[in-house]
RODO-507499 format. One line per field, with one value per residue (C-alpha): x, y, z. Coordinates in nm, 4 decimals, m for minus. Layout:
# RODO-507499
x	(X | ...)
y	(Y | ...)
z	(Z | ...)
END
This chain:
# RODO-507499
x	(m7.0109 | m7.3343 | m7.3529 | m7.4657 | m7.1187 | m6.9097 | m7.1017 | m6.9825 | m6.6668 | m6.6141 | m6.7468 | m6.5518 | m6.2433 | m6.3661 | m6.3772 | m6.0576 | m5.9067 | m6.0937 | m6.0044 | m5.6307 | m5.6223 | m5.7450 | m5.4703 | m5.1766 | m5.3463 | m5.3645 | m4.9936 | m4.8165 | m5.0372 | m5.1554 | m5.4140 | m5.3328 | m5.4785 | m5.8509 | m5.7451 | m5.4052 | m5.2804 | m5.0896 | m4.9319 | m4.7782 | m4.3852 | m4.2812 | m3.9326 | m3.7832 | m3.4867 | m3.2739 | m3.3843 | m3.6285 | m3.5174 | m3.7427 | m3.9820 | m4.2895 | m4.6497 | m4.6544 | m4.2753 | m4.1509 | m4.0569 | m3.7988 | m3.6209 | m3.3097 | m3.4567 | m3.7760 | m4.0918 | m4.2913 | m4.4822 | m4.5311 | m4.5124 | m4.8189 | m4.7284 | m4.4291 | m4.4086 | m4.1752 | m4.0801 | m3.9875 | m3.6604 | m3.5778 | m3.6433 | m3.8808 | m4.0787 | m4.2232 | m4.5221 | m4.5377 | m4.7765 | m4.5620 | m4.7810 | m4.8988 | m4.6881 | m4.3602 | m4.1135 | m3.8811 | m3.6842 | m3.5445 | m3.2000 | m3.2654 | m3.1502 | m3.3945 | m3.1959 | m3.3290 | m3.1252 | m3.1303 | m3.3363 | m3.1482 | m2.9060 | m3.1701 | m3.2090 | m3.5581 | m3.5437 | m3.6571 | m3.7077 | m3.5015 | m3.4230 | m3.1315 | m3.0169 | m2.7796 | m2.4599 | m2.3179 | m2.6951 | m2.8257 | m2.9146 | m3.2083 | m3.3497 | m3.7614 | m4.0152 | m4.1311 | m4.5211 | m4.7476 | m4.7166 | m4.3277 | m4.1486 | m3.7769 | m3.5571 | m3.2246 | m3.2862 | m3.0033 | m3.0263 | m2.7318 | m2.5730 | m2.7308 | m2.5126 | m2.5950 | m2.5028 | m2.1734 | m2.1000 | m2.2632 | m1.9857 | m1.7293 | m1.7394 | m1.5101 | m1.2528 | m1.3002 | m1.2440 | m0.9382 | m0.8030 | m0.8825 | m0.6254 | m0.3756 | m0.4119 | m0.3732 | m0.0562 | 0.0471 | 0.0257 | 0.2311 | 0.4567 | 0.5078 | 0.5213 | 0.7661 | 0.9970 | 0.9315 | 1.0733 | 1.3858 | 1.4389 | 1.3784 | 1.6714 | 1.9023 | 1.8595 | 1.9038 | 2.2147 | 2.4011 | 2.3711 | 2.7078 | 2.6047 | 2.3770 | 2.5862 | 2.7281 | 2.4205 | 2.3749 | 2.6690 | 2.6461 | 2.2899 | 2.4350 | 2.7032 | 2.4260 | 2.2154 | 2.5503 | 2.5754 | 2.2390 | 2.2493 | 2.5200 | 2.3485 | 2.0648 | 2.2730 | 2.4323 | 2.0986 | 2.0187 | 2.3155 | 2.2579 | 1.8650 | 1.9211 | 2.0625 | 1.8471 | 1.8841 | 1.8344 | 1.5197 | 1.4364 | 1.5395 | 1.3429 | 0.9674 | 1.0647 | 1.1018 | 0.7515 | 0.5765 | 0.6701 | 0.5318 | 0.1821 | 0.3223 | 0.5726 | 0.3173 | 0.0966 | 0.4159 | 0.3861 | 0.0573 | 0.0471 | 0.3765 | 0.1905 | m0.0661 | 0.1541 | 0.2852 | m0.0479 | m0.1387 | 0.2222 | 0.1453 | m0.1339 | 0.1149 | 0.2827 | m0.0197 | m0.1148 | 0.2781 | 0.2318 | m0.0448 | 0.0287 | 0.3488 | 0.1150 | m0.0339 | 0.3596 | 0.4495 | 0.1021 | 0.1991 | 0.5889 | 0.4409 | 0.2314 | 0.5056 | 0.8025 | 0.5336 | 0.5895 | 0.9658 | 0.9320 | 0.7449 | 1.0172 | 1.2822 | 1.4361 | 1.4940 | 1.6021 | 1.8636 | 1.9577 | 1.9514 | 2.2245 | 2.4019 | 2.4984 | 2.4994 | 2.8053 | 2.9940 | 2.9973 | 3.1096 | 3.3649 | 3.5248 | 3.5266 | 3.6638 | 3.9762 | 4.0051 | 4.0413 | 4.3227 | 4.4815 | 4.4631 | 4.5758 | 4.8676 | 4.9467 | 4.9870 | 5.1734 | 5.4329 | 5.6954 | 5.6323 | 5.3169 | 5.3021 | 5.1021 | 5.3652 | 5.6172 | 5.4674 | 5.4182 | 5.7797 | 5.9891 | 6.0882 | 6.3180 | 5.9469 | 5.7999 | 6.0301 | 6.0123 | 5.6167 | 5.6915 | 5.8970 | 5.6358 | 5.4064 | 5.6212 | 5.7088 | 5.3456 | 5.2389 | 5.5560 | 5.4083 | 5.0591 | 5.2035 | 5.3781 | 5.0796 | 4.8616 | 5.0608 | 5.0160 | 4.6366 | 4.5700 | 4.7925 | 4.5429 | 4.2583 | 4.3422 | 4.4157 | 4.0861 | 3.8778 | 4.0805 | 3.9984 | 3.6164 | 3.6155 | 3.7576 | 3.7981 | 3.9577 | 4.2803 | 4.2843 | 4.3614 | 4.3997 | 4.0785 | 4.1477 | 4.4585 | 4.2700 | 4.0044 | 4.0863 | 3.9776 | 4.1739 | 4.2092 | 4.0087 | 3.7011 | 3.5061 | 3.2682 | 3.2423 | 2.8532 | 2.8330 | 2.4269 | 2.4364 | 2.2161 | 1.8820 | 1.9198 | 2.2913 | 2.3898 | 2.6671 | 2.9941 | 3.1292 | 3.4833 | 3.5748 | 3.6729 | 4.0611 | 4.0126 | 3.9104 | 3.5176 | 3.4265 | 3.1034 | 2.9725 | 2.5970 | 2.4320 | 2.3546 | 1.9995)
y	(4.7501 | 4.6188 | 4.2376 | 4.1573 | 4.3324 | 4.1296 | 3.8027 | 3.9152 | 3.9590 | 3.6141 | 3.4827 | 3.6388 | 3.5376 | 3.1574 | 3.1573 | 3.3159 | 3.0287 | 2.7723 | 2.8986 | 2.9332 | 2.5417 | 2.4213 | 2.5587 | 2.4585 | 2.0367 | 2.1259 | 2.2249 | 2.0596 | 1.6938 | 1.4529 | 1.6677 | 1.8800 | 2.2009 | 2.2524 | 2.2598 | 2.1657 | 1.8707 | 1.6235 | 1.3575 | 0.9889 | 0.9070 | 0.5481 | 0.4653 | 0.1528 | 0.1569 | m0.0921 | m0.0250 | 0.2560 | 0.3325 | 0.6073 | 0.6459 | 0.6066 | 0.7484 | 1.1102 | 1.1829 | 1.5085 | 1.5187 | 1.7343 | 1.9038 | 2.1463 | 2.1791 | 2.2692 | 2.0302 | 1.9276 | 1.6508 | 1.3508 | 1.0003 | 0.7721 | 0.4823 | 0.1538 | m0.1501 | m0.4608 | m0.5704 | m0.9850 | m1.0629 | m0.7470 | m0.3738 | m0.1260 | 0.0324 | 0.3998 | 0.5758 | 0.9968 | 1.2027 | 1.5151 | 1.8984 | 1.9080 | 2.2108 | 2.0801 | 1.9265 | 1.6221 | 1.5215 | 1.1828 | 1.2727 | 1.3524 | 1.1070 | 0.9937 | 0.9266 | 0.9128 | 1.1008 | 1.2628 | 1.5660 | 1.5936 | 1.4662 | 1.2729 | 1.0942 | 1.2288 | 1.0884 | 1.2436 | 1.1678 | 1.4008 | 1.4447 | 1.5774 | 1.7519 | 1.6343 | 1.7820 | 1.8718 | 1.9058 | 1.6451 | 1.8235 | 1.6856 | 1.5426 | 1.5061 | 1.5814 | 1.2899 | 1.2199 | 1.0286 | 0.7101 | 0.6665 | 0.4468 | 0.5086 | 0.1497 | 0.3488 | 0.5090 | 0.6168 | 0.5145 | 0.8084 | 0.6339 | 0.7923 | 1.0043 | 0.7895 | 0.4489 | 0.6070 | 0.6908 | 0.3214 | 0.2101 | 0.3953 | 0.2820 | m0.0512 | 0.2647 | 0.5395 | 0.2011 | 0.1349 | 0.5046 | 0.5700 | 0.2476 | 0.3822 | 0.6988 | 0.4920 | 0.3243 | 0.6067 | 0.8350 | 0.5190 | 0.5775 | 0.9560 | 0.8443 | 0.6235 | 0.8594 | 1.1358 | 0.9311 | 0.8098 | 1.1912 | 1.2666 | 0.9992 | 1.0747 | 1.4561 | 1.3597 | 1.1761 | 1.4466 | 1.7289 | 1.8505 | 1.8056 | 2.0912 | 2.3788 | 2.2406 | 2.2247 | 2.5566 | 2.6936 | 2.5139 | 2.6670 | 3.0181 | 2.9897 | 2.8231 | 3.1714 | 3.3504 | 3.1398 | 3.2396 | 3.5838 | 3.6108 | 3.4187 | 3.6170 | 3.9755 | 3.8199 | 3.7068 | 4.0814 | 4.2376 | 4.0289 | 4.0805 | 4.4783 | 4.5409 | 4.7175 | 4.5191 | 4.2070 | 4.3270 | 4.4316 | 4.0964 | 3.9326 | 4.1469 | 4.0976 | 3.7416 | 3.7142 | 3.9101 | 3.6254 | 3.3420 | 3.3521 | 3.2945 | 3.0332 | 2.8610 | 2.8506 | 2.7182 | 2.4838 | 2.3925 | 2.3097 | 2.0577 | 1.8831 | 1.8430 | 1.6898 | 1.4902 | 1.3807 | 1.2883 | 1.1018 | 0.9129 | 0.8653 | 0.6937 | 0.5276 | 0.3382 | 0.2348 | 0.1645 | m0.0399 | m0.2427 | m0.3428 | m0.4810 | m0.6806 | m0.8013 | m0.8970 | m1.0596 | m1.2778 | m1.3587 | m1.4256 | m1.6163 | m1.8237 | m1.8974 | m1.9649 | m2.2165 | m2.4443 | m2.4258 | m2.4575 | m2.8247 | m2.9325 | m2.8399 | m3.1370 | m3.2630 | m2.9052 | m2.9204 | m3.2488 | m3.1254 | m2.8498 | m3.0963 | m3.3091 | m3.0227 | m2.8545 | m3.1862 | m3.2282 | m2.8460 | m2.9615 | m3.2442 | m3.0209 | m2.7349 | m3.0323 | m3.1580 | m2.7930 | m2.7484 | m3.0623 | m2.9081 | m2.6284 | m2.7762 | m2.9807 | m2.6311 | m2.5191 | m2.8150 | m2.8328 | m3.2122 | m3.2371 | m3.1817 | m2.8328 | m2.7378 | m2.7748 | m2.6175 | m2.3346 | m2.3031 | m2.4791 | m2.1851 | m2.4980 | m2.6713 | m2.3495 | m2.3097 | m2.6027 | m2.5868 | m2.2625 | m2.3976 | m2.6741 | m2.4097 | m2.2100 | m2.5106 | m2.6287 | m2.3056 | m2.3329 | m2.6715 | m2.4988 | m2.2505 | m2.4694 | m2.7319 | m2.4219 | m2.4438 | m2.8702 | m2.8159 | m2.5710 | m2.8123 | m3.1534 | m2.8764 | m2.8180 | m3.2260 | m3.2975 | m3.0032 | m3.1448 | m3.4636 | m3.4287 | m3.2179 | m3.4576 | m3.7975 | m3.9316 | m3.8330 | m4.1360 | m4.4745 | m4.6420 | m4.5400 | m4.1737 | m4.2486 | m4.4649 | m4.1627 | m3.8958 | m3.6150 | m3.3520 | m3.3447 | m3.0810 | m3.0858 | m3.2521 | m3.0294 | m3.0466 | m3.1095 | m3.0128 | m3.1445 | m3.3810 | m3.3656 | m3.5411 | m3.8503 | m3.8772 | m4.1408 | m4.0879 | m4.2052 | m4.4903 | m4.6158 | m4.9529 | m5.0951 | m5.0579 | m4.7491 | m4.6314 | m4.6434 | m4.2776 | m4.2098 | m3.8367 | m3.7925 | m3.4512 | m3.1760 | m3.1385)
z	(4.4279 | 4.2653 | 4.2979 | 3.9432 | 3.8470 | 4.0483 | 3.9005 | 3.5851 | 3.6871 | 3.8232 | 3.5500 | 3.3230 | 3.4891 | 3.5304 | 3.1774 | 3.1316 | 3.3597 | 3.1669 | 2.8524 | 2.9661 | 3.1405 | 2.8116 | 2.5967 | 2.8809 | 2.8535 | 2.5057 | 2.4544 | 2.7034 | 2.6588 | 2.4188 | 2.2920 | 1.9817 | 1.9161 | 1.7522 | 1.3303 | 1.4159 | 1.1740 | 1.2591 | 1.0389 | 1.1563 | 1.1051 | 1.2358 | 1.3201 | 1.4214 | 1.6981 | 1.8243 | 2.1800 | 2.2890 | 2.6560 | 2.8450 | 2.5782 | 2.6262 | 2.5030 | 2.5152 | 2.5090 | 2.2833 | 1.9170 | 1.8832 | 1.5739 | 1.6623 | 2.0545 | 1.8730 | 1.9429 | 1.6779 | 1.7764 | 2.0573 | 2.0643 | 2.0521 | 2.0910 | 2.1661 | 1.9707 | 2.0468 | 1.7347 | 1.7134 | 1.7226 | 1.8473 | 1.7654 | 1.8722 | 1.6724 | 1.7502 | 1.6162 | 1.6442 | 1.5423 | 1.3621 | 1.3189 | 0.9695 | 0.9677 | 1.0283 | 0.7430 | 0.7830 | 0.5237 | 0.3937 | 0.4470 | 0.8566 | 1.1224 | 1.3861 | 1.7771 | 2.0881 | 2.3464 | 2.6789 | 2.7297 | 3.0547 | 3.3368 | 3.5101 | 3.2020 | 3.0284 | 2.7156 | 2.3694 | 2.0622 | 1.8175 | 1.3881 | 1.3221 | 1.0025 | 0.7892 | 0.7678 | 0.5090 | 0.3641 | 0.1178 | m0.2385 | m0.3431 | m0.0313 | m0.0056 | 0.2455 | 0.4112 | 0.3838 | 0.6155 | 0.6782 | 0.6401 | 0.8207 | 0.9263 | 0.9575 | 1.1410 | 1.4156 | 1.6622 | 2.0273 | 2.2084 | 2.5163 | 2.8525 | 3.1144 | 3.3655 | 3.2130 | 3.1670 | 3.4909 | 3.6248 | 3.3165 | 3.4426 | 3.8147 | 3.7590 | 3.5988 | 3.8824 | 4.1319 | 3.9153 | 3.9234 | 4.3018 | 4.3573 | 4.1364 | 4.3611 | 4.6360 | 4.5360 | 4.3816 | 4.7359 | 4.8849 | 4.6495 | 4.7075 | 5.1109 | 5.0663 | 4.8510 | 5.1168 | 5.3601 | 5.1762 | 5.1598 | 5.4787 | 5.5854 | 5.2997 | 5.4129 | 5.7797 | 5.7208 | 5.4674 | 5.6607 | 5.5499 | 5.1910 | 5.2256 | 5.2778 | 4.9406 | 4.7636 | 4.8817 | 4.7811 | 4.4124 | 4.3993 | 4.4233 | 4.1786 | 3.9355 | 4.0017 | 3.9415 | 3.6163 | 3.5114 | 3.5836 | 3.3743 | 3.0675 | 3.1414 | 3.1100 | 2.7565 | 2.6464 | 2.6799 | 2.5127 | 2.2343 | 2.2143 | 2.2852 | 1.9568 | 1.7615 | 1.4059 | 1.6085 | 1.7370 | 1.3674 | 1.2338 | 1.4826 | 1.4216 | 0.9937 | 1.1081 | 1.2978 | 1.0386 | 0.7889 | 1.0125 | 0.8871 | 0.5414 | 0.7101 | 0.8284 | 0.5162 | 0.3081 | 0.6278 | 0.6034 | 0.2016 | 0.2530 | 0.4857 | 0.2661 | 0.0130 | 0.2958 | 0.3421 | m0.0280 | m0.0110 | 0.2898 | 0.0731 | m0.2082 | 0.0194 | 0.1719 | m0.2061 | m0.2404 | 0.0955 | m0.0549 | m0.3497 | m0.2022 | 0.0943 | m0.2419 | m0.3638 | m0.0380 | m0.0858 | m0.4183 | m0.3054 | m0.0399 | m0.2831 | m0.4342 | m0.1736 | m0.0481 | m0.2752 | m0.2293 | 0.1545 | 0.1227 | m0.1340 | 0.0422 | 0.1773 | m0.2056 | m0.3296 | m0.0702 | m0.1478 | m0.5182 | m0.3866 | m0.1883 | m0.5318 | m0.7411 | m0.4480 | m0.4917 | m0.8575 | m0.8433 | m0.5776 | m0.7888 | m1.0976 | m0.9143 | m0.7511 | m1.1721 | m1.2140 | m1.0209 | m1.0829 | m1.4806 | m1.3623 | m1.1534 | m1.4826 | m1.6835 | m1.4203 | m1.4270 | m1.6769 | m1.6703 | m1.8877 | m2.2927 | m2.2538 | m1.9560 | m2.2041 | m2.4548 | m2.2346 | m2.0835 | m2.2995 | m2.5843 | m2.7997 | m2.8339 | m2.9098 | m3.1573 | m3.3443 | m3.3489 | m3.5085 | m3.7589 | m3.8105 | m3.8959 | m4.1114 | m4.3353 | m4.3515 | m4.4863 | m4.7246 | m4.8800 | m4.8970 | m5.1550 | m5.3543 | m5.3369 | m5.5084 | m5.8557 | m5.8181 | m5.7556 | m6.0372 | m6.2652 | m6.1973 | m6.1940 | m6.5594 | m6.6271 | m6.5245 | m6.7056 | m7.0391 | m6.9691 | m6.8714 | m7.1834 | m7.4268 | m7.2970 | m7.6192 | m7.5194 | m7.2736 | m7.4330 | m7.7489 | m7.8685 | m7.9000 | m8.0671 | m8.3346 | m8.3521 | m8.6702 | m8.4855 | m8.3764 | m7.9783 | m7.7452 | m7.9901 | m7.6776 | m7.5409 | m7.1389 | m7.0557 | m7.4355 | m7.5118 | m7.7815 | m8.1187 | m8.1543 | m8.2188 | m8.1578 | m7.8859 | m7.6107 | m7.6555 | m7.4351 | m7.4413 | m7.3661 | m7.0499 | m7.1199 | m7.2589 | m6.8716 | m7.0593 | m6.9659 | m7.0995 | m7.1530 | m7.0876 | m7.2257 | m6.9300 | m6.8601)
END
């Protein structure tokens, strides 16, 4: 082969390695790609453990960018700068977390989509900086966490075989010293199979018929709608458990209240029961008066005992009665009689005394109230003629 040839050859292939060793620090380190774009995203974490310059950016297991650099933030925080590809999107709505990339603990830093998605979420531009990041708990710190449990469990094991040991060997004696009991046990076992072999052979007489079996496959073919029937009343269960917690609150709210206001009550209580201790005896000595009125009702002693069960004194109260209702009638005729008297006399007091004897005019020409005429003065009798004087009505 011609030398100048071969030079070419392993030239061309030293390129070819070059060429191929550039892209591979390119891709796989901290140097991006020739008119590749890259934009910066800072997020802030409680804690950043494992990261460190030049660790992934991930979105969906998809890397879209590195880390650049760690900040301690004062008090406490971390904040994180990455460099994104211009041609990658991250919206508002994502969540930033750093989690495990692996068992041995690699971390990575990863966005997350939202689910469900946010409607009207925006594209986040350069410069941005995210306040809640998520820091997932490492595989390894659980199992350092769970240590003091496993240490816990492997004890209860422990016990737990002692346990089993010690039950083994109460068997062991209570078998050793019952030997006769076992032909027994034996024998009980094999009328139990009997037993069940006979329950099993009516089991299938009964599920041989044919319109069982029929009954049975109509019945399975309406589970699925059974168990949607199912599923919607326990979804009104749900939205009355629902009513039932509101229910359940507003009456915390009504014990409160009740309790504001029993409180009161419970630091006056040695004077309300006082109160009711006073208020039970006066009801005490009115409930003994009570029965000593009662007892005096009762008695044929007392003037309402007699009353009661003596029927002469009934009578005669009757009577009473009877004749003062008698008088009222005949009072009436007496009452209209001096009703009349008086309306004569208020009419025309003339006919009293000597004076309307002296007086020419004929009697009853009085007017009761009657107004008198101008000018005309009322008319006044003397003293021993019982001086009634008529004033006009207004």
């Amino acid at each position: 082969m011609d030398e100048r040839v071969l030079r070419q050859r392993v030239g061309v292939v030293v390129l070819a390695a070059a060429l191929i060793t550039a892209f591979l620090v390119a891709r796989f380190g901290d140097l991006p790609l020739p008119g590749a774009g890259t934009y910066t995203i800072f997020v802030q974490f409680p804690r950043a453990p494992g990261v460190e310059a030049g660790t992934p950016v991930r979105m969906s297991g998809v890397q879209i960018g590195r880390v650049t650099n760690v900040e301690l933030l004062q008090p406490s925080g971390v904040r994180v700068t990455t460099k994104i590809d211009s041609n990658r999107t991250i919206l508002d709505s994502d969540l930033c977390r750093i989690s495990s990339a692996s068992v041995l603990g690699d971390a990575v830093v990863e966005f997350v989509s939202a689910d469900p998605p946010v409607p009207g979420a925006e594209p986040l531009t350069g410069g941005t900086e995210i306040t809640n990041g998520i820091v997932q708990g490492n595989p390894l710190d659980v199992l350092v966490n769970l240590e003091t449990d496993m240490r816990s469990a492997l004890g209860s094991v422990n016990r737990a075989g002692g346990e089993v040991e010690l039950a083994a060997r109460n068997l062991n004696t209570a078998i050793a010293n019952n030997d006769d009991q076992i032909p027994r046990l034996a024998q009980k076992a094999e009328r139990a199979l009997d037993q069940f072999s006979t329950a099993m052979t009516s089991i299938n007489d009964v599920f041989g018929d044919p319109m069982l079996r029929d009954g049975l496959k109509s019945t399975l073919t309406q589970m699925p709608e059974l168990m949607q029937e199912a599923r919607g009343t326990l979804q009104k269960a749900d939205e009355a458990f629902d009513g039932f917690k509101t229910v359940s609150e507003r009456a915390s709210r009504n014990l409160e209240n009740l309790e504001n206001f029993t409180r009161p009550l419970g630091e006056r209580g040695p004077q309300i029961v006082d109160n009711l201790d006073g208020s039970l005896a006066n009801v005490n000595e009115l409930l003994e008066q009570l029965v000593t009125f009662t007892d005096g009702l009762n008695s044929r002693q007392g003037t309402l005992g007699r009353i009661l069960h003596d029927d002469t004194l009934y009578r005669r109260l009757d009577n009473t009665l009877a004749n003062a209702e008698d008088i009222t009638a005949r009072l009436k005729p007496i009452l209209s009689d001096i009703r009349i008297f008086s309306d004569k006399i208020a009419r025309d007091p003339r006919q009293l005394g000597l004076k309307g004897a002296i007086d020419r005019r004929p009697l009853g020409t009085g007017t009761k109230g009657a107004p008198f005429a101008p000018g005309e003065a009322p008319i006044t009798l003397d003293h021993h003629d019982w001086d009634v004087e008529v004033l006009p009505s207004h």
